[in-house]
C-alpha positions as CSV (number, residue, x, y, z in Angstrom):
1,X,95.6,101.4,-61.6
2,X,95.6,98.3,-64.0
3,X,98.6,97.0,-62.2
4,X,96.5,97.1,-59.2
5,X,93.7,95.3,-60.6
6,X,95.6,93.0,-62.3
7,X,97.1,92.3,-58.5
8,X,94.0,92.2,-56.9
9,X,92.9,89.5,-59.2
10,X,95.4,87.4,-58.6
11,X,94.8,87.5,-54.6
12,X,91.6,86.2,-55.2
13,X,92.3,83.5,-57.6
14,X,94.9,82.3,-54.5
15,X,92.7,82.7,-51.7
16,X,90.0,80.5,-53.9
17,X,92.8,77.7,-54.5
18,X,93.6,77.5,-51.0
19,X,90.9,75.5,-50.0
20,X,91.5,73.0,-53.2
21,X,95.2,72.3,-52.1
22,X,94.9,71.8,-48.8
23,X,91.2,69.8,-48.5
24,X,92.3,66.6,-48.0
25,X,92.3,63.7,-50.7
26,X,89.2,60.9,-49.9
27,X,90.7,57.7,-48.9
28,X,90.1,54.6,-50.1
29,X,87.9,52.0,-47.7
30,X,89.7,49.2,-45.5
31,X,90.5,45.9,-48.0
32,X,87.7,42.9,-47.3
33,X,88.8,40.0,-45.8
34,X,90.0,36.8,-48.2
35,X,90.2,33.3,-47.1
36,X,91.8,31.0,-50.1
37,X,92.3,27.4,-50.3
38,X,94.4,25.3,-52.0
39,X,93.9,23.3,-54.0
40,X,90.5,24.2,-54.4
41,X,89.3,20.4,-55.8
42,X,89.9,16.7,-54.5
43,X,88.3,13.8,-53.2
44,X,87.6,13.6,-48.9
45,X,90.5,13.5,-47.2
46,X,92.6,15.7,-49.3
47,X,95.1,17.7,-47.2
48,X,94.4,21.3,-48.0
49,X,95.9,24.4,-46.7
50,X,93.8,27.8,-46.0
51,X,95.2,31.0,-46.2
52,X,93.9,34.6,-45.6
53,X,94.3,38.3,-45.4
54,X,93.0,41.6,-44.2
55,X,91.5,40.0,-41.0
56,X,91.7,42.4,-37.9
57,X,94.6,41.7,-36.0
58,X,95.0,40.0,-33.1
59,X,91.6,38.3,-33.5
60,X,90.7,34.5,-33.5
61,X,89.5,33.2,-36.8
62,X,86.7,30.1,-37.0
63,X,87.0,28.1,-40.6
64,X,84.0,25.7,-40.9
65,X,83.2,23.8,-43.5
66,X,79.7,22.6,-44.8
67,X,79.5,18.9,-45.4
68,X,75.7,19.3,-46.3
69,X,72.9,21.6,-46.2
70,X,73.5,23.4,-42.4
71,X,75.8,20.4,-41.7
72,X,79.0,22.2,-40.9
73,X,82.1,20.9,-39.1
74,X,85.0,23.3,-37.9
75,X,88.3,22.8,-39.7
76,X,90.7,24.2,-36.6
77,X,89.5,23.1,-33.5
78,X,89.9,25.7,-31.2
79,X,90.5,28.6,-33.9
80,X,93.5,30.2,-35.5
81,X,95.0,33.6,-34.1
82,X,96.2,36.5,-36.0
83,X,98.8,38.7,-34.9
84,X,98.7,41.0,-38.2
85,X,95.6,39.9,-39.7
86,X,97.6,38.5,-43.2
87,X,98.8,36.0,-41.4
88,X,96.1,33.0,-41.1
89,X,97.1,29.7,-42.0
90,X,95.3,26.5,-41.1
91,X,96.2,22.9,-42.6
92,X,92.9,20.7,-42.5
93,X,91.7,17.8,-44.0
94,X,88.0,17.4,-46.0
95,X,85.7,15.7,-44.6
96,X,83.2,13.2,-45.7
97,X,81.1,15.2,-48.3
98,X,79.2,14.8,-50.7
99,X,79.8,15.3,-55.1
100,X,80.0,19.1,-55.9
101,X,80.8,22.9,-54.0
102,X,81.3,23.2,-50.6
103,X,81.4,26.6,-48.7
104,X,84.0,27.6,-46.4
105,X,83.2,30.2,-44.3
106,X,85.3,32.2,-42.0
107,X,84.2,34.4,-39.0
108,X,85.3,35.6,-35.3
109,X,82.7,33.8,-33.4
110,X,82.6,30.2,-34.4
111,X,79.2,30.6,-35.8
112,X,79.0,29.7,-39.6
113,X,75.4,30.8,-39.7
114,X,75.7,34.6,-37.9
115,X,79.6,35.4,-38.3
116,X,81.0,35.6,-41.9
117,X,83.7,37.5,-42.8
118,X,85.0,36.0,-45.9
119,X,84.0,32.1,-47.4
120,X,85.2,30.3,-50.4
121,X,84.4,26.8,-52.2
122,X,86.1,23.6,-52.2
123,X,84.7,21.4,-54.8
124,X,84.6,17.4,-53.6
125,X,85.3,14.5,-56.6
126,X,84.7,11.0,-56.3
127,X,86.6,8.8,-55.4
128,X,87.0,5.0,-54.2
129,X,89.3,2.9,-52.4
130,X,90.5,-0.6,-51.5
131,X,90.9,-0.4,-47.5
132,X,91.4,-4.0,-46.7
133,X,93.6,-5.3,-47.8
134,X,95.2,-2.6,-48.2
135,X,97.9,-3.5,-50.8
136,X,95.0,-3.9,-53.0
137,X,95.9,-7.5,-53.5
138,X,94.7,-11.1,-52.6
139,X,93.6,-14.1,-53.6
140,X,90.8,-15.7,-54.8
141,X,88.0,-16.4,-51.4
142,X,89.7,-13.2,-49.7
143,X,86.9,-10.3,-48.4
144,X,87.3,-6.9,-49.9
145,X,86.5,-3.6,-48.1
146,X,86.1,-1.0,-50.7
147,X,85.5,2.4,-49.2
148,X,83.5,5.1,-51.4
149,X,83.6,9.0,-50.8
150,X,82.3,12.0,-52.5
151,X,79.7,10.1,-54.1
152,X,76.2,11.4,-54.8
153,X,73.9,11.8,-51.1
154,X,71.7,9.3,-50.6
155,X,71.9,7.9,-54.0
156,X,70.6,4.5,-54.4
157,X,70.7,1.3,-56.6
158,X,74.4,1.3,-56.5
159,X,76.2,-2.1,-57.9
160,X,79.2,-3.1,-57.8
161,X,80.7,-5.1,-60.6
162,X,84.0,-7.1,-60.9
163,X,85.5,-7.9,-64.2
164,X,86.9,-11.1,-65.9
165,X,87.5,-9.4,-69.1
166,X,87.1,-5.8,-70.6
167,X,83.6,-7.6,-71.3
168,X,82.9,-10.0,-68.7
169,X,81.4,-9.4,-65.1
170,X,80.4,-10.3,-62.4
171,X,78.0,-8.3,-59.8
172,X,79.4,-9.1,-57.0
173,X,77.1,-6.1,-54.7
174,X,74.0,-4.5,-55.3
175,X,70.7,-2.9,-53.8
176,X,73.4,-0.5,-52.5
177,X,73.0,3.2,-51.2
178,X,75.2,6.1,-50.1
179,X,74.8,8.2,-47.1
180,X,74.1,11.5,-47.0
181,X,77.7,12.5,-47.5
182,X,77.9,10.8,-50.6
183,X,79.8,8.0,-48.8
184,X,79.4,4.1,-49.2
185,X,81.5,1.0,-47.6
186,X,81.6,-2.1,-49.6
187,X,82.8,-5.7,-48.9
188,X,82.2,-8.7,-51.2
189,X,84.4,-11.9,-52.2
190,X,86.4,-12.0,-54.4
191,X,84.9,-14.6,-57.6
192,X,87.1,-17.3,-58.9
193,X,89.2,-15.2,-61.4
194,X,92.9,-15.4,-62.9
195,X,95.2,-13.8,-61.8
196,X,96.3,-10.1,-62.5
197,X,94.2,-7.2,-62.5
198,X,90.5,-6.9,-62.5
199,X,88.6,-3.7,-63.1
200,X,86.0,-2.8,-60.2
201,X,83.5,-0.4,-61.3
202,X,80.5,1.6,-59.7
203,X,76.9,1.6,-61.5
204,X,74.1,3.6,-60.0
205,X,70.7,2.1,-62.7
206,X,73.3,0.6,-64.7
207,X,75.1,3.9,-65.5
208,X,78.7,3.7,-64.7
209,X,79.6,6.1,-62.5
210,X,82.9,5.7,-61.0
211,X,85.9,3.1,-61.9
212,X,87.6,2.0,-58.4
213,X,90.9,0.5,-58.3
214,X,92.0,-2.4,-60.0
215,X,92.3,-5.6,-57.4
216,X,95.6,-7.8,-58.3
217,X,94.6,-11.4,-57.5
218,X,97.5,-13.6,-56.6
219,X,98.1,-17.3,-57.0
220,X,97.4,-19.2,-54.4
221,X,97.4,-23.1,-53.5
222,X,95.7,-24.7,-50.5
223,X,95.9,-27.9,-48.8
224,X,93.5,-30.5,-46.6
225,X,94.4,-30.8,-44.2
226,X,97.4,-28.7,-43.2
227,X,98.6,-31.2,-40.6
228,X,98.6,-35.2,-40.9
229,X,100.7,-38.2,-41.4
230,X,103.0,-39.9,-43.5
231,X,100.6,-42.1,-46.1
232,X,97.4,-39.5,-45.2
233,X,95.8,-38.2,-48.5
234,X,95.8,-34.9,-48.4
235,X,93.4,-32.6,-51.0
236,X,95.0,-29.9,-53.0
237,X,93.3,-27.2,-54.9
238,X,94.4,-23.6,-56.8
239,X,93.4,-20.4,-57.7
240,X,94.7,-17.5,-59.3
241,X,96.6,-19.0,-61.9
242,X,96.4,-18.7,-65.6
243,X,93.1,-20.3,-67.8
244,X,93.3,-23.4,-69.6
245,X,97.1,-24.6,-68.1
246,X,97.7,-27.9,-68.2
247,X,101.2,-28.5,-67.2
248,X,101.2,-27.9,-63.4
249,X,102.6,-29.6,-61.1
250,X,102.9,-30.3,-57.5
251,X,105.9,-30.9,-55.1
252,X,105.7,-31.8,-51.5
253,X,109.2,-30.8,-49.9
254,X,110.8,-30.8,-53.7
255,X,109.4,-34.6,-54.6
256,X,107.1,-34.5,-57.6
257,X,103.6,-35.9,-56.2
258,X,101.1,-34.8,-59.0
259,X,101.9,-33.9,-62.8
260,X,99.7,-32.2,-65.5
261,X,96.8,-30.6,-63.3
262,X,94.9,-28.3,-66.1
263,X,93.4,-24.9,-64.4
264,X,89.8,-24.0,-65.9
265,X,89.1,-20.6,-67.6
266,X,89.2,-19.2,-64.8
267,X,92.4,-20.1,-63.5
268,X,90.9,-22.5,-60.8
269,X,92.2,-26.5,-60.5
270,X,91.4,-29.1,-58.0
271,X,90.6,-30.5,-55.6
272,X,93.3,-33.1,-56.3
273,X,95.1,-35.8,-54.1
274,X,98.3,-37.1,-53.1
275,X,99.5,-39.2,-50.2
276,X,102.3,-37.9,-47.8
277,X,105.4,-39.2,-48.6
278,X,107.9,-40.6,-46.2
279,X,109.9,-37.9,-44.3
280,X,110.8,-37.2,-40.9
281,X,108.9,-35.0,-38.9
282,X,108.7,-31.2,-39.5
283,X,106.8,-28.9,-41.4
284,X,107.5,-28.6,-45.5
285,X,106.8,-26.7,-48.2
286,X,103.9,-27.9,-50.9
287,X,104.1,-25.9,-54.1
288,X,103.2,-25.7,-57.5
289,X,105.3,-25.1,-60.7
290,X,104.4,-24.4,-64.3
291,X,106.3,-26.8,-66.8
292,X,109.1,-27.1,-66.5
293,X,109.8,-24.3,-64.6
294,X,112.3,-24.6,-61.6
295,X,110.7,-21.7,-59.5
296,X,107.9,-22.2,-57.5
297,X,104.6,-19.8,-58.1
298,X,102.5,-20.7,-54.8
299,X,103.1,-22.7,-52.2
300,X,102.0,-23.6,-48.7
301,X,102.9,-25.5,-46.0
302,X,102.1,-28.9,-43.9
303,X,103.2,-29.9,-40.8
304,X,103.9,-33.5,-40.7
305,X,104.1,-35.3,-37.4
306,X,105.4,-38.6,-35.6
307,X,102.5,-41.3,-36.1
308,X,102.1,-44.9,-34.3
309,X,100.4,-47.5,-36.5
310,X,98.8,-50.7,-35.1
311,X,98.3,-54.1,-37.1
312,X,95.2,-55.0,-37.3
313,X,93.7,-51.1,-37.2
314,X,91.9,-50.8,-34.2
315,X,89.3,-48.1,-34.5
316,X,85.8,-47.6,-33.4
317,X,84.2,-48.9,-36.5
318,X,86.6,-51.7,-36.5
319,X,87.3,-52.5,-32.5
320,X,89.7,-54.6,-31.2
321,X,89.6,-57.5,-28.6
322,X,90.8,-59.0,-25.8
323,X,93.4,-61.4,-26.5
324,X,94.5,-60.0,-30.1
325,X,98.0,-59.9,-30.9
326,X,99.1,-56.7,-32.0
327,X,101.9,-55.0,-34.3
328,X,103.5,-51.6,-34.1
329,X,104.9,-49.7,-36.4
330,X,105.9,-46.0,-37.4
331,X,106.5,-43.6,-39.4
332,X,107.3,-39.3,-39.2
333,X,109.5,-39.7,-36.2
334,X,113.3,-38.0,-36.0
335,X,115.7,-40.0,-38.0
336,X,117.9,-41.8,-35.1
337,X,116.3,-41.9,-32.1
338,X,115.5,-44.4,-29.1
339,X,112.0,-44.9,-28.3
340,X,110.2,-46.5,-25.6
341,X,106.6,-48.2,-26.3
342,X,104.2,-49.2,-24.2
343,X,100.5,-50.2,-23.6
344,X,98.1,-49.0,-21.1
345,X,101.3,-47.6,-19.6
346,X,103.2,-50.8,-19.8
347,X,106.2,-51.1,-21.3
348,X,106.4,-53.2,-24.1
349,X,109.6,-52.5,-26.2
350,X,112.0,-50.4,-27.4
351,X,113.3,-49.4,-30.5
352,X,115.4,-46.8,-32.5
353,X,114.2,-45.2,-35.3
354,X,116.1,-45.2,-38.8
355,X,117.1,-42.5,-41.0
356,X,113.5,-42.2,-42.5
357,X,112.0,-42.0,-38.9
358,X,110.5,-45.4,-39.1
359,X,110.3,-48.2,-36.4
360,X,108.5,-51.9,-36.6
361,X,109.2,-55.2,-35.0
362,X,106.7,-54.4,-31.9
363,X,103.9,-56.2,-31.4
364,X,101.7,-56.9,-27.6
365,X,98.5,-58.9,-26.6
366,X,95.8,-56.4,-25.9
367,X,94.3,-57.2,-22.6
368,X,92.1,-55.3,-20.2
369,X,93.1,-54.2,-17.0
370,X,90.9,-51.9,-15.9
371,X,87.7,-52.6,-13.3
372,X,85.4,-51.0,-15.7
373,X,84.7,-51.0,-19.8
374,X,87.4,-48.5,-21.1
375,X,87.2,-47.9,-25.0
376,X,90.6,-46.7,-25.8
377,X,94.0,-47.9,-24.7
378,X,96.9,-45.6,-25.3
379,X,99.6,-47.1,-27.1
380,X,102.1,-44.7,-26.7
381,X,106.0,-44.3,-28.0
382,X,108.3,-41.8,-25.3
383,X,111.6,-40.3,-26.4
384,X,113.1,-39.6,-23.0
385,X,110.3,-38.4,-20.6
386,X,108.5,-37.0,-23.2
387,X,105.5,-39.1,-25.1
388,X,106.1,-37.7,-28.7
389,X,103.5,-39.9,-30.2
390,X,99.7,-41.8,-29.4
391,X,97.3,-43.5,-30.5
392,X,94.3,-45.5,-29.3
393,X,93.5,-49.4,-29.4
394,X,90.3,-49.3,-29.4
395,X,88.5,-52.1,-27.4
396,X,85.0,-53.8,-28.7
397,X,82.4,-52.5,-26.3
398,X,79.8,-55.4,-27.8
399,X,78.1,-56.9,-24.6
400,X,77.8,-60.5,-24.0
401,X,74.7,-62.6,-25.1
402,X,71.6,-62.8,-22.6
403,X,72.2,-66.2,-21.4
404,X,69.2,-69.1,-21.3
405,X,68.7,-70.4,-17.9
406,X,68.4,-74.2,-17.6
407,X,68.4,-75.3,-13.9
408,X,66.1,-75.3,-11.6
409,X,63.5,-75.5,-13.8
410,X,60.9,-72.9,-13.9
411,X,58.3,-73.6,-10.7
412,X,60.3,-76.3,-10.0
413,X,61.3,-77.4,-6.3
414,X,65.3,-78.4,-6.1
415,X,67.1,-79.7,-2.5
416,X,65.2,-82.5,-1.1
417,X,68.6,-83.8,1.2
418,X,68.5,-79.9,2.3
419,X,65.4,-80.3,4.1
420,X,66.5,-82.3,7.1
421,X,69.3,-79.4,7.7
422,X,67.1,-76.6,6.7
423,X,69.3,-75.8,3.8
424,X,69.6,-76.1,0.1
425,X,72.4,-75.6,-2.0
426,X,70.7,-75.5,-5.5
427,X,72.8,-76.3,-8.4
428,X,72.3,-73.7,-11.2
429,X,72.8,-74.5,-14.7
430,X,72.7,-72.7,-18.4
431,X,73.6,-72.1,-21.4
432,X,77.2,-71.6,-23.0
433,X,77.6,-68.3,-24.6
434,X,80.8,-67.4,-27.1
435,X,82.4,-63.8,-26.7
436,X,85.7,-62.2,-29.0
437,X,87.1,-60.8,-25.8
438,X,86.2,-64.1,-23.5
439,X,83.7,-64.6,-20.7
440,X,85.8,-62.7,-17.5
441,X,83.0,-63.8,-14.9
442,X,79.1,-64.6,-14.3
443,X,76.9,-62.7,-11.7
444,X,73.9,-64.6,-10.0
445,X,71.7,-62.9,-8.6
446,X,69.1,-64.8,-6.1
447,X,66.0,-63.3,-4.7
448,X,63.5,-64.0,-1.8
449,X,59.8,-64.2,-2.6
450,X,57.5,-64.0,-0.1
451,X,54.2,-63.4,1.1
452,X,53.2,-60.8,3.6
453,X,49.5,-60.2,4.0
454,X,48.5,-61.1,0.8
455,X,51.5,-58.8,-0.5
456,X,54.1,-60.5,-2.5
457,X,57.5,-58.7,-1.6
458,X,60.2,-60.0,-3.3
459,X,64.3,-59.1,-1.9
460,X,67.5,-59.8,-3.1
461,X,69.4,-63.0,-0.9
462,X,72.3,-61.3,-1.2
463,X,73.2,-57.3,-0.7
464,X,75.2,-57.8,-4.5
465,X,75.4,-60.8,-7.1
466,X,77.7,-63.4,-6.7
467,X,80.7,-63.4,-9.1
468,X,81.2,-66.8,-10.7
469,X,84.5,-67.0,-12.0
470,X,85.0,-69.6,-15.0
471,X,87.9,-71.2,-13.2
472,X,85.9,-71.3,-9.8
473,X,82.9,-73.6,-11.4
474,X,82.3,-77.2,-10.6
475,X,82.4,-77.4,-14.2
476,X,85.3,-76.3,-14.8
477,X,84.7,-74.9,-18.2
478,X,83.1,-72.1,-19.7
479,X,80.3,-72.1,-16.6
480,X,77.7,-73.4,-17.4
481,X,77.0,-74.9,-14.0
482,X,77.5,-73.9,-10.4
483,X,76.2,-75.1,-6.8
484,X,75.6,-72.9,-4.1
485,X,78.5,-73.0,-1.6
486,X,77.5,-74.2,2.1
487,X,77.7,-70.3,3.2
488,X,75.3,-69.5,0.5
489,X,73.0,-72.5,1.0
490,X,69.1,-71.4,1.6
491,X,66.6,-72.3,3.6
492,X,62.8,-73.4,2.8
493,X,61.0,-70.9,0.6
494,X,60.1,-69.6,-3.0
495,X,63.1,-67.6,-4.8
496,X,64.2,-66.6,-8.1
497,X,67.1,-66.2,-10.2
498,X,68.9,-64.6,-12.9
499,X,72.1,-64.6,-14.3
500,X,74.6,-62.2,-16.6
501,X,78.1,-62.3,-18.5
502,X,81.2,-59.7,-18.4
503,X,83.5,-60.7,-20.5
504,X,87.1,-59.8,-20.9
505,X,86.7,-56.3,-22.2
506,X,84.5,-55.8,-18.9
507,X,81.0,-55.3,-21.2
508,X,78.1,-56.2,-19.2
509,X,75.5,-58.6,-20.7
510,X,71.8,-58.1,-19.9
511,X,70.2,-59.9,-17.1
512,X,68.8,-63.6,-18.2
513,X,64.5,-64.1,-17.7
514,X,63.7,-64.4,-13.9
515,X,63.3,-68.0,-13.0
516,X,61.4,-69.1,-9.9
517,X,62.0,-72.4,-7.9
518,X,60.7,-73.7,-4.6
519,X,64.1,-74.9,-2.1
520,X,63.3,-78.0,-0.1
521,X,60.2,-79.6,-0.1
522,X,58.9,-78.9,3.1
523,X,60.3,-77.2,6.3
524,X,62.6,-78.4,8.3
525,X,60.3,-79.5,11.3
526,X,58.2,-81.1,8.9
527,X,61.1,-83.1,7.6
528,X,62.2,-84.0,11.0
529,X,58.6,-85.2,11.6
530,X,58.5,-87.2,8.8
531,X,61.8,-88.7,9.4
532,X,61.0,-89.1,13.0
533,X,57.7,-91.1,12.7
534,X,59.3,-93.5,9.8
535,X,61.8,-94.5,12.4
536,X,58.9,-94.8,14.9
537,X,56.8,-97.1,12.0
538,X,60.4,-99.0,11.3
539,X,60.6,-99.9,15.3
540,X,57.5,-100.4,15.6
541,X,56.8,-102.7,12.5
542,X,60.0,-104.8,13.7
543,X,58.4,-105.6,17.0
544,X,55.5,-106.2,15.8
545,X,57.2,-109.0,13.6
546,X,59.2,-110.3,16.0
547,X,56.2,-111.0,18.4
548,X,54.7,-112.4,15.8
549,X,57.3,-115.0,15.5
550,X,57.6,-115.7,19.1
551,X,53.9,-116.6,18.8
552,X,54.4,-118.5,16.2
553,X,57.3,-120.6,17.7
């Protein structure tokens, strides 16, 4: 009976554990989603790599990133699919952000706002850089671009200052804010400094706030002008070098031209000068040396050309003239060479060069052939066909004097023989005027004046002035007389005159004063008249004696 108990007993302790062995164990919930990024600090720009795990699989994940309050930009355009959901990977640069944390949220429905399923934090430093140039060198005068991220947003009375010394500055921007991604673009010029490295640092109300990189400035020569002559004076200066040197020197094409410039404090010499040796043509090197150094430490170049040289200088504050003699010379050309000169484009020698590239021994009578004033006459020198060299004589443009009529006099009548032919050939006389170039012709000019109801009209003889040549004058000299020729011979009337020079350079001279004569003294009937009845009085007063005297007799 026990034993049976005891049995019984045990039956229902089983059937009671049945239900604990086989209800089944709770189960832990599906993992969250993780998104990680690494590294999890750096300035814009840094090149960070986003990894995550427990996504559902086969799903398109969105990453976006917020660059400010509700600014956010998606870091993988056009999403990342999973296949497992612990495979996401996306490589993406940070943008343009401002100082501090930075969520990054992921989701399914590239909305940051609505669809999170995991985020994280990048956290943005500061950071500057020199973008131009970009080797973060230069000389002094060169422009700087200094590009600013991860800055405080929209913070304001930024500086910039450049450094001489641990201690001594220069501000070289201010009044200068960032955006609202903490960014900021700078670009001064750089100060005269010496050369080596110079702090640049950021100060926001004269708090420092950020050290940029260190700008190398470089020595550096220049030279005034870059292209010239032999003999031109050309203007050197430096920068960059070391303060207070007082032992550099400068070499044009290895020949010692200047000795002991000193450089200031801060490193700066010049403007110096030196005069272009004698070399042939080409381009050489000018460059500076400390001591007694035999290694350059800057150096630029000039181009020195072929020049033509005239004896006396003829230039437009110092003119030429007609009939001056003239002597070429040269300098710059090829050493060697066979050169054809010539004026106006006449020939008017040749010449070889010698092994420094001069020439001399030329020299030509400047003359002026042209119909009109021309300023400059090319003197050229021609190697072959080809006219490696010019230069200008420049001719006076200086106009002859106004020349002083003499003849006829003012109101005067002139021709009294011209009245029985109903001509007159006035002679007309003035003045002698002097010119540098020489008096090339005279132009009269001879007007009509008449009377037409109670209108005075007054018309030019001819349709264009008469040229008076000096040689052509009946007096033979520098013109100061000349008589109308028979086809220019005018009848009765009032006229006026005036008169000009050209001289030999063609410059016109202003007109002389208008002078008025009378030709003839009376028409040409009225001279016929006259003559007429004086015979008549003659015939008749030689009858009249000799009847008298027959009377008498």
């Amino acid at each position: 009976m026990k034993l049976l108990f005891r049995l019984f007993i045990v039956l229902a302790l089983c059937v009671l554990a049945v239900p604990f062995f086989t209800s089944p164990v709770q189960a832990d919930g599906p993992e969250e989603a993780q998104i990680n990024v690494s590294p999890a600090t750096g300035p814009v720009e840094t090149s960070v790599v986003l990894t995550g795990e427990n996504f559902v699989p086969e799903t398109t994940i969105y990453i976006h990133y917020e660059r400010a309050e509700d600014d956010w930009v998606l870091l993988n355009p056009g999403g990342t699919y999973t296949e497992t959901g612990d495979d996401l990977s996306v490589l993406a640069d940070i943008p343009e952000s401002a100082y501090g944390d930075h969520e990054i949220r992921a989701g399914q429905y590239n909305n940051p706002v609505y669809d999170i399923i995991a985020n994280t934090t990048f956290s943005v430093t500061s950071s500057a850089e020199i973008i131009s140039p970009s080797s973060g060198k230069g000389h002094v005068g060169d422009q700087v671009t200094l590009k600013v991220t991860g800055g405080e947003a929209d913070a304001d009375d930024i500086s910039l200052r450049y450094y001489y010394t641990s201690s001594s500055y220069e501000t070289v921007a201010d009044n200068l804010e960032t955006d609202e991604y903490g960014s900021l673009t700078i670009t001064f010029t750089v100060p005269a400094s010496t050369r080596g490295s110079h702090d640049l640092k950021l100060y926001e109300d004269d708090v420092l706030v950020m050290s940029a990189p260190d700008f190398e400035v470089l020595r550096d020569i220049t030279a005034s002008p870059s292209t010239g002559f032999v003999g031109d004076s050309v203007t050197a200066s430096g920068t960059g070098f070391s303060g207070g040197r007082t032992d550099i020197k400068l070499k044009f094409d290895g020949e010692t031209v200047l000795s002991n410039i000193a450089s200031d404090s801060r490193g700066s010499w010049g403007p110096v000068n030196f005069v272009v040796p004698s070399h042939i043509q080409g381009t050489y090197d000018i460059e500076a040396y400390l001591g007694s150094a035999t290694t350059s430490v800057a150096s630029t170049e000039f181009t020195l050309s072929p020049k033509i040289i005239l004896n006396p200088a003829a230039s437009t504050s110092s003119p030429g003239h007609v009939g001056q003699v003239v002597n070429v010379s040269g300098s710059g050309f090829s050493a060697n060479i066979p050169l054809t000169l010539s004026y106006d484009g006449a020939t008017i020698g040749s010449v070889t060069t010698s092994a420094t590239g001069t020439f001399s021994g030329v020299s030509f009578t400047a003359t002026h052939t042209q119909s009109t004033h021309t300023t400059n006459h090319p003197v050229q020198a021609t190697y072959g066909a080809s006219a490696i060299a010019s230069t200008n004589f420049v001719m006076e443009s200086t106009a002859p004097a106004k020349i002083t009529p003499l003849s006829p006099l003012n109101g005067k009548r002139t021709g009294v023989l011209g009245n029985l032919l109903g001509k007159v050939r006035p002679t007309f006389t003035w003045t002698t005027i002097s010119d540098t170039s020489g008096i090339n012709k005279y132009e009269l000019q001879i007007y009509q004046v008449r009377v037409v109801n109670g209108t005075t009209n007054v018309t030019p003889v001819f349709s264009s002035p008469l040229v008076i040549l000096p040689s052509a004058t009946q007096a033979g000299t520098n013109s100061t007389s000349y008589s109308l020729a028979g086809e220019y011979s005018l009848p009765y009337g009032s006229y006026q005159w005036q008169i000009r020079a050209i001289d030999g350079a063609m410059n016109t001279g202003s007109w002389s004063d208008v002078q008025t004569f009378r030709a003839g003294y009376m028409p040409q009937w009225a001279a016929i008249a006259v003559v007429v009845l004086a015979i008549a009085l003659i015939v008749g007063l030689v009858f009249y004696i000799r009847s008298r005297s027959r009377y008498y007799y």
